[in-house]
C-alpha angles and dihedrals in degrees: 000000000000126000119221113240117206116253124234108236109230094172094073091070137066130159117182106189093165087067117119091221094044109176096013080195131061118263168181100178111060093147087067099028103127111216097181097100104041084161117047115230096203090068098107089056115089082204096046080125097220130122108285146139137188124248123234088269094042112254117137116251122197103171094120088046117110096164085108094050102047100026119052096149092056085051095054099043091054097047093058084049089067088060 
């Protein structure tokens, strides 16, 4: 019969070059620079394991964090592991 082919996934990539904070990081790398999380979803975990560091009255900043733009697998993986 027919074999399956894989897919290749499309979802997991979104570049938004029209926005007026492209790239919101900074970067070398634009052409793979994933738009598709602005906002990490991982923020409200203390072992998110990106680049982050706390402001003087404790609040997590991530501003210097790419881990959501250039690894969309590593997200969603964590986030199943919250499950």
């Amino acid at each position: 019969m027919f074999k399956r082919r894989k897919k290749k996934k499309r979802y997991r990539f979104f570049r938004h070059r029209r926005c007026e904070f492209f790239p919101c990081h900074e970067t070398r790398d634009t052409r793979n620079f994933n738009c598709l999380m602005c906002f990490c979803p991982l923020y409200p975990y203390p072992d998110c394991g990106g680049n982050y560091t706390f402001t003087q009255k404790g609040i997590k900043d991530c501003s210097k964090c790419t881990l959501p733009h250039y690894d969309y697998d590593y997200v969603i993986r964590k986030l199943e592991s919250r499950k």
